[in-house]
C-alpha positions in Angstrom: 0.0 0.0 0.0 2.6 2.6 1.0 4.4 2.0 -2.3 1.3 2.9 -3.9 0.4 6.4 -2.4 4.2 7.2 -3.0 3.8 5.9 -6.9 0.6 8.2 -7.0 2.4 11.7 -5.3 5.2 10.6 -7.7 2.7 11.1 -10.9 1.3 13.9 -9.5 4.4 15.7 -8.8 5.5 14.8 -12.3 2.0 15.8 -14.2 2.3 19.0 -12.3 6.1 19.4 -13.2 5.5 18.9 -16.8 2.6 21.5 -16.8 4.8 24.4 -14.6 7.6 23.6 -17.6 5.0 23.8 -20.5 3.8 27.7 -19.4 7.2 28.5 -18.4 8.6 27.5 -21.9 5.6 29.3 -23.6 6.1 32.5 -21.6 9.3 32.8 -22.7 8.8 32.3 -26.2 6.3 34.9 -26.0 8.9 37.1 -24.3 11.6 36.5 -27.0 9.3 37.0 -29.9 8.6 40.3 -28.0 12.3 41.1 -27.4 13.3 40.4 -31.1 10.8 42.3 -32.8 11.4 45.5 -30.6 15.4 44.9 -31.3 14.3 44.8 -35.2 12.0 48.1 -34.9 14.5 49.9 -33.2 17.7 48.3 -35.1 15.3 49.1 -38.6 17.2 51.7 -40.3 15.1 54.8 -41.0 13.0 55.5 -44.2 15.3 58.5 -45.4 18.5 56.4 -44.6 17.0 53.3 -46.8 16.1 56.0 -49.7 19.8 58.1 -49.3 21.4 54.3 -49.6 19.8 53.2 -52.8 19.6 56.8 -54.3 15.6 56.8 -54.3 15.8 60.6 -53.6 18.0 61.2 -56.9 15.3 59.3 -59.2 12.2 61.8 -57.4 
């Protein structure tokens, strides 16, 4: 019997384990898909730069 109620805590601790890991890992890819894309608007170069590079302004 006692192995029994120790085999059920262990499945327990182990379903609840897996679930704390599953929102933890989903968190964080919601946090680096936040991080990134405010790196990429602030990294963007800006519109006049992109148009002085490629001479866009000289065409106008």
């Amino acid at each position: 019997m006692n192995v029994n109620k120790e085999l059920e805590s262990l499945c327990r601790y182990l379903e609840k384990e897996e679930c704390f890991s599953k929102r933890v890992k989903e968190e964080n890819r919601e946090l680096n898909e936040k991080n990134i894309n405010e790196k990429r608007v602030t990294k963007s170069p800006k519109e006049r730069e992109c148009q002085k590079r490629w001479g866009v302004e000289d065409r106008e």
